[in-house]
C-alpha positions in Angstrom: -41.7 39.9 1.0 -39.5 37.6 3.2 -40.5 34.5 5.0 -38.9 34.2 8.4 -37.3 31.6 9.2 -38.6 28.7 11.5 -37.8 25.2 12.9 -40.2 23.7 10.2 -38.5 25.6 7.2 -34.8 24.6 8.3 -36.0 21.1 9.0 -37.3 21.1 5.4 -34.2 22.4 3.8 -32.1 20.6 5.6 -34.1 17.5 4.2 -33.7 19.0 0.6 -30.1 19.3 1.1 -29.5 15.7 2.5 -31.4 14.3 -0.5 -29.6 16.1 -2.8 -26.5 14.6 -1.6 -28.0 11.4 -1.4 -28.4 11.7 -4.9 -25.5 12.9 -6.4 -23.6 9.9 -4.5 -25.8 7.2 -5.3 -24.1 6.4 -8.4 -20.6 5.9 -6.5 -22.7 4.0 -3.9 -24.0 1.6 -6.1 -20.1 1.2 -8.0 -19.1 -0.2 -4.2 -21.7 -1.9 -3.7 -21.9 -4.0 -6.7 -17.8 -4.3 -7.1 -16.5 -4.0 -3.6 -19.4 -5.0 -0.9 -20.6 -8.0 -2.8 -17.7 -9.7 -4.1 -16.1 -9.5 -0.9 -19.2 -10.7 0.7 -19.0 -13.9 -1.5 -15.1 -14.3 -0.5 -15.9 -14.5 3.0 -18.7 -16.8 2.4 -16.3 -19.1 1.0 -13.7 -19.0 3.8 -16.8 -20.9 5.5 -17.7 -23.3 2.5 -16.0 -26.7 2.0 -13.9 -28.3 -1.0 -14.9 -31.4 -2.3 -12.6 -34.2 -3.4 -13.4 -32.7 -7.0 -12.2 -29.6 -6.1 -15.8 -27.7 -6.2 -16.9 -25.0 -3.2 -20.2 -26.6 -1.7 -21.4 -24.1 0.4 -24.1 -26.4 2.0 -21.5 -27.2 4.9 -20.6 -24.3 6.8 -17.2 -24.6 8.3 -13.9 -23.3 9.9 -11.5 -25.5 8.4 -10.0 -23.4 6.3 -9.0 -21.2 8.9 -7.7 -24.0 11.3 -5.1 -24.3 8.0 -3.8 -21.0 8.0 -1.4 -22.0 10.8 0.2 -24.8 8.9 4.2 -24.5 7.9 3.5 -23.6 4.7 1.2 -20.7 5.1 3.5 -19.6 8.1 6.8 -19.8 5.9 4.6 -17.8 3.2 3.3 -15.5 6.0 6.7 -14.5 7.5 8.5 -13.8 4.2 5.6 -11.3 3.0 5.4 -9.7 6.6 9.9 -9.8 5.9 9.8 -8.3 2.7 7.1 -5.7 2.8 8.6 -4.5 6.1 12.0 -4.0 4.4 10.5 -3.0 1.6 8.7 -0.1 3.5 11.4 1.2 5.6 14.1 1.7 2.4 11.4 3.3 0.7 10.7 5.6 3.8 14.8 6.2 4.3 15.3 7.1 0.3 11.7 9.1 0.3 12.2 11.3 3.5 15.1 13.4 2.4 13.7 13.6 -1.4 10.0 15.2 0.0 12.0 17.4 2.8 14.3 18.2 -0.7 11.1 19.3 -2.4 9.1 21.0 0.2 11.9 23.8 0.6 12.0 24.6 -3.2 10.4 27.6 -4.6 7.1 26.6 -6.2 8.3 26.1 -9.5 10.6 23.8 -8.7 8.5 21.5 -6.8 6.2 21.5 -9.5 8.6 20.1 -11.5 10.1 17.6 -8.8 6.4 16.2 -7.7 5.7 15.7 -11.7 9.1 14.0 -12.0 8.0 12.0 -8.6 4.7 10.8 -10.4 6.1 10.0 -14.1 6.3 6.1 -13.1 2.0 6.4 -13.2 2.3 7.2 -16.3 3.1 4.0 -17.9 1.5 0.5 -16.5 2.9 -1.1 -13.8 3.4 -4.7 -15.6 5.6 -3.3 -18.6 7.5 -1.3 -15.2 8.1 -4.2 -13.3 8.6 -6.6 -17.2 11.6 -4.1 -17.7 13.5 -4.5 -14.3 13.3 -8.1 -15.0 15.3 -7.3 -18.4 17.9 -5.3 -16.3 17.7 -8.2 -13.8 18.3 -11.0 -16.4 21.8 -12.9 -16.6 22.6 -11.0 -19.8 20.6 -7.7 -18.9 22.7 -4.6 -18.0 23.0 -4.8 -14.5 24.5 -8.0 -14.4 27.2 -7.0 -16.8 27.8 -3.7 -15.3 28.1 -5.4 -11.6 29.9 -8.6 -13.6 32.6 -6.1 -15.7 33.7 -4.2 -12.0 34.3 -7.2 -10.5 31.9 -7.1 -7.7 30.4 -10.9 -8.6 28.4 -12.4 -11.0 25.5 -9.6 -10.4 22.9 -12.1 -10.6 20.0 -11.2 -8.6 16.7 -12.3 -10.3 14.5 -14.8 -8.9 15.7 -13.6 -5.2 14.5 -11.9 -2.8 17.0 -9.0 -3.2 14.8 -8.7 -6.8 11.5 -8.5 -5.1 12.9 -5.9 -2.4 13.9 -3.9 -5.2 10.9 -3.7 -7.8 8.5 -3.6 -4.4 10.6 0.1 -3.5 10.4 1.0 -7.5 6.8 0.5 -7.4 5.5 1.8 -4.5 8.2 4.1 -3.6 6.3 7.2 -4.9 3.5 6.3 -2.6 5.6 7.0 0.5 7.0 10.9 -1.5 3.9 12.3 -2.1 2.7 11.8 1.9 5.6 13.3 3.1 5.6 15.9 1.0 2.1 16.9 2.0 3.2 16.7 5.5 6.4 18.1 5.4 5.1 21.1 3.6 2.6 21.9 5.9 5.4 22.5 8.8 5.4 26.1 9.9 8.8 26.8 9.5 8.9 29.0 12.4 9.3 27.1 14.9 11.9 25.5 13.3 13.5 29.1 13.6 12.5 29.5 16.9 13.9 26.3 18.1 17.0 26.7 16.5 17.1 30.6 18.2 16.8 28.5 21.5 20.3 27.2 20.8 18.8 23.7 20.2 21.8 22.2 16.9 20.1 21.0 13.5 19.5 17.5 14.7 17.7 18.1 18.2 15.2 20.9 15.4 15.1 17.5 13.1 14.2 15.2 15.9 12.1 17.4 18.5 10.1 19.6 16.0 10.2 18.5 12.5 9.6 14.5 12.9 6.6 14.6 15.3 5.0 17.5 12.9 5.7 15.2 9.7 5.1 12.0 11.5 1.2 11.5 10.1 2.8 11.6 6.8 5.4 8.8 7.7 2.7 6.8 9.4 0.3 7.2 5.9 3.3 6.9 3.4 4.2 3.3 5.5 1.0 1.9 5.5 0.3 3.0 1.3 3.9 0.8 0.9 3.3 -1.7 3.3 0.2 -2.9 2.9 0.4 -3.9 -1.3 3.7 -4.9 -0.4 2.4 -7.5 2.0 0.2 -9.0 -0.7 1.6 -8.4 -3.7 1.3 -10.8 -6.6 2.9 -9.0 -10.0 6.3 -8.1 -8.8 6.9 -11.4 -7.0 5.4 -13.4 -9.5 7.8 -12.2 -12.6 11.1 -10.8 -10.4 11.0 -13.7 -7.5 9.1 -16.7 -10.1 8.4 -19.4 -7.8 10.9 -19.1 -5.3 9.6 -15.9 -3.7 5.8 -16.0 -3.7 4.2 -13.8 -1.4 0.7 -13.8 0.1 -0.6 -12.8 -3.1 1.0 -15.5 -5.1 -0.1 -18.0 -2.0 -4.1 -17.0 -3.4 -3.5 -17.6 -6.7 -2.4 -20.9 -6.2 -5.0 -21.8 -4.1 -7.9 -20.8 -6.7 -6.1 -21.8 -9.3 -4.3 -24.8 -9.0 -5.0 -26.3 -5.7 -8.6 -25.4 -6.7 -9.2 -24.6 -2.9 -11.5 -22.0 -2.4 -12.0 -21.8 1.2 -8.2 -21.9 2.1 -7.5 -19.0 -0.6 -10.2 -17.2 0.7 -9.6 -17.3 4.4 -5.8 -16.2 3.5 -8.0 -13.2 1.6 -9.9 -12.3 4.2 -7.0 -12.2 7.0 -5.2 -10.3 4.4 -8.1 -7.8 4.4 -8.2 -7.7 8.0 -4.3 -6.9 8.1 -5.3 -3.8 5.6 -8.1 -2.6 7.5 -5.9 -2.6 10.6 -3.1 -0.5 9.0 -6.4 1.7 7.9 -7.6 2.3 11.9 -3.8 3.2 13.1 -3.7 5.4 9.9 -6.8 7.2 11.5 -5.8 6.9 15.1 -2.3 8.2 14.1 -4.0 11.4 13.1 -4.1 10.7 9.4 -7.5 12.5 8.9 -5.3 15.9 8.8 -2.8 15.0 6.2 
């Protein structure tokens, strides 16, 4: 015997269904909430609290100051070099990674296997002892410098500089802008490709009028995944630029830590997370959601 179906019945399974779901999330809903919503809910609360003399948060006295000193020199000189270096940062990583995830698209399927496997070894081992080891090859008597030192090309010496930080940012986050492209690139029909280049239209005009635009949600996704760490990085700055190259990141230590300012580090937090959620929304405007 079979019940027909009615408004009521659909209604109720629909119900069913919703709580089911409800369910079987709750468990990552509750993760968020407890480790993302409410910690960052007590950083923006004490973007508005005030330091005392002693160096303690009161959060009695409700306040912008810490915000009114985000435009000071310092912060600004801090600002600019992060927004430098992660922009330089991102566009080498998206000039070397382009041409490797167009190289591995066109392979036959075993060969791409291999390449995205080689592309995601550097996961494999933790990004400290990664970024611990260029400093090694960095150091005044590591390999690089005696390489660049024996050919005559200077003293090689390029540790605690920016150059350093530039190039363990692209190590480190350089995979994040290959795997992107490749899942944009591969999705290409290749066809019209064909068909453009049947029109008489050279290699180039393909590349640039067919090819870019369809691979472009990739390029905007792979920048933003590079970008965004890069602009508030702490670990690679910290042991490749020491002191003399702190970025954002390294700016919020040293307000918690030594300064023991609270509000000040957590104001440059919170902007910081504004930056990221920006980069998010032109991820999604971009057409992201079909990566």
């Amino acid at each position: 015997m079979t019940v027909a179906a009615t408004p009521g019945l659909e209604y109720q399974a629909e119900r069913a269904r919703s709580r089911r779901g409800f369910l079987l999330g709750l468990p990552a809903v509750i993760y968020l909430l407890v480790f993302f919503v409410i910690p960052l809910g007590i950083v923006v609360a004490y973007s508005f609290a005030t330091r005392t003399r002693t160096g303690r948060t009161e959060l009695t006295d409700w306040n912008i100051d810490a915000y009114g000193r985000l435009g000071e020199s310092v912060v600004r000189a801090v600002a600019f070099r992060s927004l430098w270096i992660a922009a330089v940062s991102t566009i080498i990583c998206l000039v070397l990674a382009y041409p490797l995830a167009y190289f591995i698209s066109t392979r036959r399927p075993v060969t791409r296997n291999l390449l995205l496997v080689g592309v995601m070894i550097p996961f494999w081992s933790n990004f400290l002892i990664r970024t611990y080891a260029w400093r090694v090859l960095l150091d005044s008597d590591g390999i690089f410098t005696q390489v660049v030192s024996g050919l005559g090309l200077g003293d090689g010496r390029i540790l605690f500089t920016s150059k350093d930080v530039i190039l363990g940012l692209v190590y480190g986050y350089l995979p994040f802008m290959v795997l992107p492209l490749y899942a944009s690139i591969e999705r290409i029909d290749w066809s019209l490709v064909e068909g453009a280049r049947d029109l008489y239209a050279s290699g180039w005009t393909a590349f640039r009028r067919v090819v870019w635009p369809l691979s472009r949600p990739g390029v905007v996704a792979g920048s933003i995944l590079v970008f965004v760490p890069s602009f508030g990085a702490y670990v690679t700055p910290a042991i490749l630029g020491g002191n003399k190259e702190g970025l954002l990141g390294s700016y919020i230590v040293l307000q918690f830590l030594s300064a023991r300012n609270g509000p000040v580090g957590s104001a440059v937090s919170v902007v910081l997370l504004g930056v990221m959620l920006m980069g998010t929304l032109v991820y999604f405007r971009s057409g992201g959601k079909n990566l």
